[in-house]
C-alpha positions in Angstrom: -64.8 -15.3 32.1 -64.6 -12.8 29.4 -61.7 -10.6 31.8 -60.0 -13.4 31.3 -60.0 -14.0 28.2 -59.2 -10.5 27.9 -56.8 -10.7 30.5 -54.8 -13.5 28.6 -55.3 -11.8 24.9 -53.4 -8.5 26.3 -50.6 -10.5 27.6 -50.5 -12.6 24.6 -50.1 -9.2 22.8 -47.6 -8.2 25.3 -45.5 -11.6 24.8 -45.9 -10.8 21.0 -44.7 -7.5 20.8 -41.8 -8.5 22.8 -40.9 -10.6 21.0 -41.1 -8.8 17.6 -38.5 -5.9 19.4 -36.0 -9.1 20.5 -36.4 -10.6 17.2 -35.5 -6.9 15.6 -32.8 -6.5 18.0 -31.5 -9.7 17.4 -31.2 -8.9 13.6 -30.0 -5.1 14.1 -27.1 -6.8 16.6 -26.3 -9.6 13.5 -23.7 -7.9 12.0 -21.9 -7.0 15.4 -21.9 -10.5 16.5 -20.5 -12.2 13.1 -17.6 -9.4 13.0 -16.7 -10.1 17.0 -16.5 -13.8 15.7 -14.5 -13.3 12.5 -12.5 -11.1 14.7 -12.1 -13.9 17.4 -11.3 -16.6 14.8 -8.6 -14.1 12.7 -6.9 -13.4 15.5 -6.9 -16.9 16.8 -5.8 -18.3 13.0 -2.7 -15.6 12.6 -2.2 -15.1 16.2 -2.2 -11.3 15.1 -4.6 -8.6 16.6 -7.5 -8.0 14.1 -9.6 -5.7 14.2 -12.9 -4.3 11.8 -14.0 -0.9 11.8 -18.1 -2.2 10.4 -19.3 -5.2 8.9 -22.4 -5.8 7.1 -23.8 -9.0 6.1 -26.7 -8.1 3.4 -30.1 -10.1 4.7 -32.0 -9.2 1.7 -28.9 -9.2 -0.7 -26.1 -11.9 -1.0 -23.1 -9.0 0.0 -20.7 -9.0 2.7 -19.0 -5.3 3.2 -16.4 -4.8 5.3 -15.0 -1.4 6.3 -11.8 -0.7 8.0 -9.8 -4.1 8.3 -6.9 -3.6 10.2 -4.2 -6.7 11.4 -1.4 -5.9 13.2 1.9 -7.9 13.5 2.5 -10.1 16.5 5.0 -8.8 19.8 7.7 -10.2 18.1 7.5 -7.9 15.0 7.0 -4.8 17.2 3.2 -4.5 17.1 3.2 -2.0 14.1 0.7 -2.3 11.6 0.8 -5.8 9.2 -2.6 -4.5 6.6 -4.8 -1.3 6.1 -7.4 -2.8 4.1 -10.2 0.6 4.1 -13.1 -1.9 2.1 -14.1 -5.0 1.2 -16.6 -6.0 -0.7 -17.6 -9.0 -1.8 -21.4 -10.2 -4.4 -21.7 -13.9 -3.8 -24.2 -16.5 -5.5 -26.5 -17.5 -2.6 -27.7 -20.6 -5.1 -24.3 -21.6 -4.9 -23.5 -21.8 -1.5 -26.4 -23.5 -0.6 -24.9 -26.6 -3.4 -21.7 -26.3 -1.7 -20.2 -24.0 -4.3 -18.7 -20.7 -3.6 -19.0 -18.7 -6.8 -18.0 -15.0 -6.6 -20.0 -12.8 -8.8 -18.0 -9.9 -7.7 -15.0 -8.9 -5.3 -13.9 -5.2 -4.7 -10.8 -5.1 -2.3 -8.9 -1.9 -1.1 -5.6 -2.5 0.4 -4.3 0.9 1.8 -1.1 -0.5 3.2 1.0 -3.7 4.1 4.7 -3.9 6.1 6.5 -6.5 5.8 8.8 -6.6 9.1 11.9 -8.5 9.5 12.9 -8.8 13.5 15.8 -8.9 15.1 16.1 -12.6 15.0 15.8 -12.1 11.0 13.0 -13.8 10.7 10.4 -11.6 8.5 6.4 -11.4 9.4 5.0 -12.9 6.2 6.8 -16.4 7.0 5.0 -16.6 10.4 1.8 -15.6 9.1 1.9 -18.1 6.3 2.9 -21.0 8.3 0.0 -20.3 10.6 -2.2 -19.7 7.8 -1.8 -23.5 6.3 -2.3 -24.1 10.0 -5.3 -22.8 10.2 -6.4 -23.9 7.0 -5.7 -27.4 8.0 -7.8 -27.1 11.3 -10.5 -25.8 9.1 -10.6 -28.8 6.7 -10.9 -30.8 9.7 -13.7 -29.3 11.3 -16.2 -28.8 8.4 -16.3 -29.6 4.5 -14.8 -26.9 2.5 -16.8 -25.3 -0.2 -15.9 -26.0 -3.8 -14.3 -22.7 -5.3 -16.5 -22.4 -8.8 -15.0 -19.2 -9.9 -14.9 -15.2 -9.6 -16.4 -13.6 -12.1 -15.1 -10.0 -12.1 -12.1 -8.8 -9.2 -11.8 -5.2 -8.7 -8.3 -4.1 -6.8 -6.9 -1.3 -5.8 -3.2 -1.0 -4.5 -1.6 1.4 -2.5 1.5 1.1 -1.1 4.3 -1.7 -0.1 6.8 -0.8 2.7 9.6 -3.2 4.4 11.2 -2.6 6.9 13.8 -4.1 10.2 12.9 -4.1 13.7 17.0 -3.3 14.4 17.1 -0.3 11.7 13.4 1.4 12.1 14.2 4.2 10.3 15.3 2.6 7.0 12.6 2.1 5.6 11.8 1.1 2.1 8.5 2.3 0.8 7.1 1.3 -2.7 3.4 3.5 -4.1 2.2 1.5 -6.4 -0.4 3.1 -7.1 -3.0 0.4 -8.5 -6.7 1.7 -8.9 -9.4 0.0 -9.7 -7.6 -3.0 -11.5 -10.0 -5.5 -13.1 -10.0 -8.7 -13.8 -12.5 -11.1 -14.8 -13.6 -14.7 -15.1 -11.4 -16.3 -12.6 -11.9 -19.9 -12.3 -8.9 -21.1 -11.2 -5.4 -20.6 -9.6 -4.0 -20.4 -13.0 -6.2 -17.6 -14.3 -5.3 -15.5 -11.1 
C-alpha cells in the first residue's frame, strides 16, 4: 500500500511539474500568439500585408510595446512599403478597461515612413485603405461593444518623413522630412483637442 501511495505522489509530482513548464510556456509564447492575431486581423481589416518585428503585452504592467510595424500597400499599388512605424508604445488604465473605458495614460508612436501611392488607374492608396478601414470598423461594432474612449493623457510623436509618389512615373518622387521629434501633447479627451 505505501508503494502506491508513493507510486501515485511521484506521478502526481510529475503531472505537476508538467504542468508548471506548459503553463510557463504558454505565457512565454503569449506575446507571439496575440501579434500572429493582430497580424491576421490587420491584414484581413486593410487587405494589406502586415507585419511586426516583436510585441510585448506587459502581464505585470498595463503596456503594450510594439517594435517594427511594417504595412505594405496592396498588388494594386505595387507592393512597396505603405508605413515604417520602428515603436509603439502605449501605458493604459487597466481600471479602465475593465469599466468599459479606454483611457490612455500614455502613447509614444514612431513613424519612420509613410508613401502615399497613386496607381495607374489614378486611384491613390490612402482612399482604399480608408474605405476599408470604416469597413472594418463597422464589422467591429457589430461583433463586440466598443469601448468608451475617456481620454489620452500625454501623446508623444515623432515624425519622419512623407513621400508620394505614381506607379506610371516611379522615379518622381516627392519626398517631404519633417523632421518631428518627440512632439507632445497632452490631455486629449476628445477629437477636438486632437
Amino acid at each position: 500500500m505505501f508503494k502506491l501511495v508513493k507510486r501515485l505522489l511521484r506521478w502526481a509530482l510529475y503531472l505537476f511539474i508538467l504542468l508548471l513548464v506548459l503553463i510557463v510556456a504558454g505565457i512565454l509564447s503569449l506575446d507571439g500568439i496575440v501579434k500572429q492575431v493582430v497580424q491576421a486581423r490587420l491584414r484581413s481589416a486593410t487587405g494589406m500585408e502586415v507585419q511586426i518585428g516583436k510585441m510585448d503585452i506587459g502581464l505585470a504592467t498595463p503596456t503594450l510595446s510594439i517594435q517594427d510595424f511594417k504595412v505594405y500597400n496592396p498588388p494594386e499599388f505595387g507592393g512597396s512599403l505603405f508605413l515604417s512605424v520602428p515603436e509603439i508604445y502605449v501605458d493604459y488604465d487597466r481600471d479602465a478597461i475593465r469599466a468599459g473605458k479606454l483611457h490612455l495614460k500614455l502613447v509614444r508612436i514612431n513613424v519612420e515612413e509613410i508613401d502615399i501611392v497613386t496607381n495607374k488607374a489614378g486611384r491613390v492608396n490612402l482612399q482604399d485603405v480608408g474605405e476599408r478601414r470604416l469597413a472594418a470598423e463597422e464589422a467591429i461594432k457589430k461583433q463586440s461593444p466598443a469601448l468608451t474612449f475617456t481620454g489620452l493623457d500625454c501623446l508623444n510623436v515623432t515624425f519622419q518623413k512623407l513621400r508620394q509618389w505614381r506607379l506610371d512615373a516611379p522615379a518622381q518622387v516627392q519626398e517631404v522630412r519633417y523632421g518631428i521629434a518627440n512632439e507632445v501633447y497632452t490631455n486629449l479627451h476628445s477629437e477636438r483637442d486632437w
